[in-house]
C-alpha positions as CSV (number, residue, x, y, z in Angstrom):
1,X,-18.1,-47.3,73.2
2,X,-15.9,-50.2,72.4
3,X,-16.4,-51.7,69.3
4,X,-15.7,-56.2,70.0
5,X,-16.6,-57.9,73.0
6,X,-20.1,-57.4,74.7
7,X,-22.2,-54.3,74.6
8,X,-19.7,-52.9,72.0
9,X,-20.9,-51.7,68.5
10,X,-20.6,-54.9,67.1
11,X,-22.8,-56.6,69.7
12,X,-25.5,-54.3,68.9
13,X,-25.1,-54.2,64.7
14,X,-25.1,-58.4,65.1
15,X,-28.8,-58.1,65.1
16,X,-29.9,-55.9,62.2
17,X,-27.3,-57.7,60.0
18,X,-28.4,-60.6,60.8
19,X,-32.0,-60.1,59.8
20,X,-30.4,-58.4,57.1
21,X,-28.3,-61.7,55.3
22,X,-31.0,-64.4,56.7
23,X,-34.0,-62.5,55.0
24,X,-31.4,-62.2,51.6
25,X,-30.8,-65.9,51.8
26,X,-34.6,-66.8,52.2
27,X,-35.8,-64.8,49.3
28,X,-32.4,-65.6,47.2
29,X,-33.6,-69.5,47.6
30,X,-36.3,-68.4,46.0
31,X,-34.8,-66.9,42.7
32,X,-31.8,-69.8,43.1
33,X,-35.3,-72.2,42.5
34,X,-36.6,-69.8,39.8
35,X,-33.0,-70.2,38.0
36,X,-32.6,-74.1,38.4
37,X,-36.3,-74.1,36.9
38,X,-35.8,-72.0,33.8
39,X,-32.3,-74.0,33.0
40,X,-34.2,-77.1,33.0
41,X,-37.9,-75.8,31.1
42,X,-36.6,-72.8,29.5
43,X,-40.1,-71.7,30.1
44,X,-41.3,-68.4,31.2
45,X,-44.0,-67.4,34.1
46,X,-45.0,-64.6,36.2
47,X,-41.8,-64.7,38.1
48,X,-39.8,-65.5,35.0
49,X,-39.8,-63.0,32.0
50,X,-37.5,-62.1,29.1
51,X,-36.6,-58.9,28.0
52,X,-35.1,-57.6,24.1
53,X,-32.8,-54.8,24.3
54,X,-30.7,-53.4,22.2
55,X,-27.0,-52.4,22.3
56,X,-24.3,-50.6,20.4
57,X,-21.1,-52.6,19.7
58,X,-18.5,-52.0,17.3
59,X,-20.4,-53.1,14.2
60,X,-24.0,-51.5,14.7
61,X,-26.7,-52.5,16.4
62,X,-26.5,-56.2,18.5
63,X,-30.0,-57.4,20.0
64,X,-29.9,-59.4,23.3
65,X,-32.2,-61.3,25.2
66,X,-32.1,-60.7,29.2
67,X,-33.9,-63.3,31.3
68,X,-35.7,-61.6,34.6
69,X,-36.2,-63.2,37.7
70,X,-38.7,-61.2,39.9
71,X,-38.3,-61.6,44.1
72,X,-41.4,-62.1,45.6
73,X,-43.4,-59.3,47.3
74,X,-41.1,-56.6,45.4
75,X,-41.1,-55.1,42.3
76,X,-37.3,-56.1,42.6
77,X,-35.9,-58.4,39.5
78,X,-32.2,-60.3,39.5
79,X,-31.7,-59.3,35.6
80,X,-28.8,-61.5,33.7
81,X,-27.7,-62.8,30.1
82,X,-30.5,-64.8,28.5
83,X,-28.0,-68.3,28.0
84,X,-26.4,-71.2,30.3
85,X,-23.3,-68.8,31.2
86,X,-25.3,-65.9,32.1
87,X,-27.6,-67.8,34.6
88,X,-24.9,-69.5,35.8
89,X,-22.8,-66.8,36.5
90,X,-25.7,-65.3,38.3
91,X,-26.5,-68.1,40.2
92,X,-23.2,-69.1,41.5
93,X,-22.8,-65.1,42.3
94,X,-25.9,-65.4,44.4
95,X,-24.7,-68.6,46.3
96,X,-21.8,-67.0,47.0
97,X,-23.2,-63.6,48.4
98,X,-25.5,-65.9,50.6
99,X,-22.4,-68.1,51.5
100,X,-20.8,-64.9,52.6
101,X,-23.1,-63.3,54.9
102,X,-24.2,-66.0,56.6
103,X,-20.2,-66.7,57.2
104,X,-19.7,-63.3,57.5
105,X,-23.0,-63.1,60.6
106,X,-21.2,-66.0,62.1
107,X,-17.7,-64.2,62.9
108,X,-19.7,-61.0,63.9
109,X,-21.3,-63.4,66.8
110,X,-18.3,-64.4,67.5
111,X,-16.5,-61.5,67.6
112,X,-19.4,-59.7,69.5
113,X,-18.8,-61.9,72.7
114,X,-15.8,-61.1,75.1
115,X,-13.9,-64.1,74.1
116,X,-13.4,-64.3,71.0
117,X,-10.6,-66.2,70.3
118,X,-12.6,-69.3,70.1
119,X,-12.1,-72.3,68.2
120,X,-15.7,-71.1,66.1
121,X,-13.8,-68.0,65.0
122,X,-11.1,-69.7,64.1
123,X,-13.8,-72.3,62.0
124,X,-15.6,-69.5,60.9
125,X,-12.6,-67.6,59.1
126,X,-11.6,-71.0,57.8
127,X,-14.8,-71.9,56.0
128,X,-14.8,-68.3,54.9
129,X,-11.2,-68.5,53.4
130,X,-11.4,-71.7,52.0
131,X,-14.8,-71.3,50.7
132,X,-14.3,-67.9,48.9
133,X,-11.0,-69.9,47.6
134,X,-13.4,-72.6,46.1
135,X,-16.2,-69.8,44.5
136,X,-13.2,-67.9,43.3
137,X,-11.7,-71.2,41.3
138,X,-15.6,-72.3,40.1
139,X,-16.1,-68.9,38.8
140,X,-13.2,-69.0,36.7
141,X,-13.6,-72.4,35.6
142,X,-17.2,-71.3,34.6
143,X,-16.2,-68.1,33.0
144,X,-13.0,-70.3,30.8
145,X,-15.1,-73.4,29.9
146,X,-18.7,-71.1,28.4
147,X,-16.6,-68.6,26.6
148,X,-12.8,-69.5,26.6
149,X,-11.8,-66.2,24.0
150,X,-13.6,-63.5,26.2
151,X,-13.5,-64.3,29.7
152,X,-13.3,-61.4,32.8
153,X,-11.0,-62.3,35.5
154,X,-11.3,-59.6,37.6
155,X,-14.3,-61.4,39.8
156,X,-12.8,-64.8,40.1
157,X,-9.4,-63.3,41.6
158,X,-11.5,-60.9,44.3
159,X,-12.9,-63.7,45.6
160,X,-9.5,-65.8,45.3
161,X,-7.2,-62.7,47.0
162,X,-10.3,-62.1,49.5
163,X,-10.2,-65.7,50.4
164,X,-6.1,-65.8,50.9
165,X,-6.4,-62.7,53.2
166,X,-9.3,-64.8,55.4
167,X,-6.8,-67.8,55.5
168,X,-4.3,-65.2,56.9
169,X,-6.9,-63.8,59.3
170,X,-7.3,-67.2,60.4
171,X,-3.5,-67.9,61.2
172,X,-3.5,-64.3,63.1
173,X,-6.5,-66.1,65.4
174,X,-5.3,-69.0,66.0
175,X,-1.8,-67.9,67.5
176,X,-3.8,-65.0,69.2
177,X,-5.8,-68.1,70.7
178,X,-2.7,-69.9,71.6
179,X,-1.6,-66.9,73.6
180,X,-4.8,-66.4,75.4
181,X,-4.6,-70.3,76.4
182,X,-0.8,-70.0,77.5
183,X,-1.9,-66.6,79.1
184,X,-5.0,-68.2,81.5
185,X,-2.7,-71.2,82.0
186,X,0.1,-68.9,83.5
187,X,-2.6,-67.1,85.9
């Protein structure tokens, strides 16, 4: 079985991964509401709850407040930091795993047709390089600005190396798209 073009692998994965990122983007609306909501009230519901924990750090016992945001129809929860960097850490990590796979279900359609060096791929792994570029930069602006002496960089530069590599991909298509046009021109 061949895995691009049509009736390959890919062509047949397309469709539970793409019921698979749309279904993850509607219900992440959903908490992405739930999050916008508490930042503004700071009020708690049935889909919003706080949690107290406790945790060991190096001078005894620290307690910490953990907001919950509960999906709908689940007994799932998107758990996170009780304060403005926490939530919007998690919400910008949300918006960028949406941003992702919907990208991401775009270049498998692509690439799951015959031709696919088409100017769409080409856009797709564009809007994918760039964009992961631009998530990369706001989560380390985020991260810097809310808590400039303890900040993780390790996120931040994923998405900012993953994003340089997607540019590159995109150069790699658009020559092999200059040689397919220069090929059917010569036949």
């Amino acid at each position: 079985m061949k895995l691009l073009g049509k009736n390959s692998l890919l062509f047949w994965l397309k469709y539970p991964f793409g019921i698979y990122a749309v279904g993850f983007t509607l219900i992440s609306i959903w908490i992405l509401i739930l999050m916008g909501i508490y930042l503004i009230t700071n009020t708690t519901n049935s889909f919003v709850s706080i949690d107290h924990w406790k945790s060991e750090n190096n001078n005894g016992q620290k307690n910490s407040e953990i907001v919950q945001f509960h999906y709908p129809f689940s007994k799932m929860v998107l758990a996170t930091e009780n304060s403005a960097e926490g939530i919007m850490l998690a919400f910008l990590g949300l918006v960028s795993l949406c941003f992702i796979l919907i990208i991401v279900l775009k270049i498998i359609i692509e690439l799951s047709k015959d031709d696919f060096f088409t100017h769409k791929a080409v856009q797709n792994f564009k809007i994918l390089g760039f964009g992961m570029l631009f998530l990369g930069s706001v989560h380390l602006a985020v991260d810097i600005f809310t808590s400039p002496q303890s900040f993780d960089t390790t996120p931040p530069l994923i998405f900012i190396i993953t994003g340089l590599i997607f540019i590159f991909l995109k150069e790699i298509f658009v020559k092999g798209r200059k040689m397919q046009e220069e090929n059917d021109l010569t036949i």
